[in-house]
C-alpha positions in Angstrom: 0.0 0.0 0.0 1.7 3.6 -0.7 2.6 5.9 2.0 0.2 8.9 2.0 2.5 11.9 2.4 -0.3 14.5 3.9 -3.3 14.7 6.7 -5.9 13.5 3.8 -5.8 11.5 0.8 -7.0 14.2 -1.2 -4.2 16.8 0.0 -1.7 13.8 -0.9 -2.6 14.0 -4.3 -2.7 18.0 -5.0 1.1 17.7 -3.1 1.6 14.3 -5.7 0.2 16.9 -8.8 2.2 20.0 -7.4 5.1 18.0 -7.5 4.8 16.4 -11.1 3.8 20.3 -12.2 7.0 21.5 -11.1 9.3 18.8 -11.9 8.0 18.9 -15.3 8.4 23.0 -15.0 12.2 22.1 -14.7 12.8 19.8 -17.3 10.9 22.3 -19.6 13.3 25.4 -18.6 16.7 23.1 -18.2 16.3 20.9 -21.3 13.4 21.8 -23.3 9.5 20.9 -24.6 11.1 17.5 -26.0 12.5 16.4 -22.3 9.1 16.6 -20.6 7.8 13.2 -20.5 5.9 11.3 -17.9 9.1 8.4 -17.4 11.6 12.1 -17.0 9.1 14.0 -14.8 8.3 11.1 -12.9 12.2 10.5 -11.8 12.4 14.4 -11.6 9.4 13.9 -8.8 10.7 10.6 -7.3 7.7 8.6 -8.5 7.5 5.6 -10.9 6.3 6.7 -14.6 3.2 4.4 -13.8 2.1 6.9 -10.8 2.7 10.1 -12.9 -0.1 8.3 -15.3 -2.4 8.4 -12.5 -2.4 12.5 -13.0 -1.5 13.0 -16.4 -2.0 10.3 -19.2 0.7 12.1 -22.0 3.7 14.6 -22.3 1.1 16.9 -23.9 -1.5 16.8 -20.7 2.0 17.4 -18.8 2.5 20.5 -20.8 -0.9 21.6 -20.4 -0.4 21.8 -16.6 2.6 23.7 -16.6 0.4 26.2 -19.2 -1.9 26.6 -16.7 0.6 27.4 -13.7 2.5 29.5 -15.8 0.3 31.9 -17.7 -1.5 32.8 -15.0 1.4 33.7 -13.0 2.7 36.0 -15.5 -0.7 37.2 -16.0 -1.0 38.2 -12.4 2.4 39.8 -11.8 1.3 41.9 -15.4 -1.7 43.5 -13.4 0.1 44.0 -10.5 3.2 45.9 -12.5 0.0 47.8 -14.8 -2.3 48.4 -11.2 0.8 49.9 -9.4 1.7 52.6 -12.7 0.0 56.1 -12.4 -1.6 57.1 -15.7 -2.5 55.2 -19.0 0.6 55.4 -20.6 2.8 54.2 -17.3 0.4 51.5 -17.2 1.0 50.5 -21.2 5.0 50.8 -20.1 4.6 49.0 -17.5 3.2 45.5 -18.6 5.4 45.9 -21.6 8.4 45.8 -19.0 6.3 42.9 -17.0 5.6 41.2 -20.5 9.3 41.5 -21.3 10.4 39.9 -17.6 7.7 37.1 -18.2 8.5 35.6 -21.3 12.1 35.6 -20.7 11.7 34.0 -17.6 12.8 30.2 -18.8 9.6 28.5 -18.1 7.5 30.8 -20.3 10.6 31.3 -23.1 10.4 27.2 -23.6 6.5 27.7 -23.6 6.9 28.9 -27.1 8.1 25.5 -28.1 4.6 24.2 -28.1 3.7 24.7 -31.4 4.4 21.5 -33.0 3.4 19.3 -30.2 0.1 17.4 -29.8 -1.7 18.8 -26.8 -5.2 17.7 -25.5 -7.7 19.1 -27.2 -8.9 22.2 -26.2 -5.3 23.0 -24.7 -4.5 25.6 -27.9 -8.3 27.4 -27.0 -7.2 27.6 -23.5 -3.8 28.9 -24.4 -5.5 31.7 -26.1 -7.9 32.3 -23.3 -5.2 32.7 -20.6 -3.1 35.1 -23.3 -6.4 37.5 -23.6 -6.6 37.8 -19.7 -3.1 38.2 -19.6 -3.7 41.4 -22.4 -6.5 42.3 -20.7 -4.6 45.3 -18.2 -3.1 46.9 -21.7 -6.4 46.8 -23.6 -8.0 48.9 -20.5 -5.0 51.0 -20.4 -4.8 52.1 -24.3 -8.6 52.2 -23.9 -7.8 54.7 -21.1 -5.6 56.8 -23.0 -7.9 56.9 -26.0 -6.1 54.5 -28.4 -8.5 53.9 -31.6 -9.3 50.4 -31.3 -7.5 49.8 -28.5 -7.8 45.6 -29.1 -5.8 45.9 -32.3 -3.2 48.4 -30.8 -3.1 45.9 -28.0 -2.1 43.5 -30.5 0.4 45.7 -31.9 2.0 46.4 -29.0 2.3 43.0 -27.5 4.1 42.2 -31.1 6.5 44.7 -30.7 6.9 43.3 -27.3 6.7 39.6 -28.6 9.3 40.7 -30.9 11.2 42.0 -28.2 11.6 39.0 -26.2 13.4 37.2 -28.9 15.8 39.2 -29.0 16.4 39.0 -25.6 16.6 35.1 -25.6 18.7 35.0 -28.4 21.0 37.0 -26.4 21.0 40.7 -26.9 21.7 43.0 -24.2 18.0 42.7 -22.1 18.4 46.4 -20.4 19.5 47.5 -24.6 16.3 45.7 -25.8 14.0 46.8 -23.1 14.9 50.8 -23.3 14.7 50.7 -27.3 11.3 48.8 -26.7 10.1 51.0 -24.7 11.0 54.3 -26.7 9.5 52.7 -29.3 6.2 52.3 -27.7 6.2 55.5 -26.0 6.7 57.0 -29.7 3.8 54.9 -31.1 1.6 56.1 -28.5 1.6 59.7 -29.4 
């Protein structure tokens, strides 16, 4: 019979599915999209690949947890950064500097490896989902500030941002590439 590791079953197996999350988090940032499967996530956890099936049945429903942790995380610390700016245009430059710190953190930068993967269905809908809360805080700011459509500026901006971010994982100076960014978008704005 396995050990149970917490006061209830049921807070054994969030701990057991907190665990296989983050492990898998790891192998994503460390080694990549292609390293994240349930035999590697399980040894990363100290479980047998056989338990790791009992929360996730494929590498892609593995990846689809990590989404979910991640996004959200990034989303959050976007609002706070955009909440904590006085003025609509602060708050557009600030969640382009949160955006920027986001996506190059190395969880979210191997995120973007996902696009040739099979995920569970309905993973790619949900992807899109957690990317229009995250843009959420900028539509309402440019909306603020009296941006014509400020959906589609949103979109702009979060390209140029997008845009950005590869540059800084493919190694250019990250202060450089923010402060140009950033000009950039101040210049747009007027």
């Amino acid at each position: 019979m396995p050990r149970i590791e917490a006061a209830t079953v049921a807070e054994h197996h969030r701990m057991r599915r907190a665990a296989l999350i983050a492990a898998a988090s790891d192998l994503l940032a460390g080694q990549g999209v292609r390293a994240v499967t349930p035999a590697a996530v399980g040894a990363a956890a100290g479980l047998a690949r056989s338990s790791v099936y009992q929360y996730f049945d494929s590498s892609g429903a593995l990846l689809a947890a990590v989404v979910e942790a991640a996004i959200p995380r990034a989303a959050a610390s976007m609002e706070t950064a955009v909440r904590s700016a006085d003025g609509p245009q602060d708050r557009v430059l600030a969640w382009v500097r949160a955006y920027l710190a986001a996506v190059t953190d190395p969880v979210h930068k191997a995120l973007t490896d996902l696009s040739g993967l099979a995920l569970p269905p309905g993973c790619r809908a949900r992807i899109d989902e957690l990317h229009a809360a995250q843009a959420a805080p900028l539509v309402q700011a440019l909306s603020d500030l009296g941006a014509p459509d400020p959906e589609l500026t949103a979109g702009l901006v979060e390209g140029i941002a997008r845009a950005a971010a590869g540059r800084i994982n493919s190694g250019s100076p990250a202060e450089l590439v923010q402060r140009r960014t950033l000009d950039f978008v101040r210049a747009a704005l007027r």
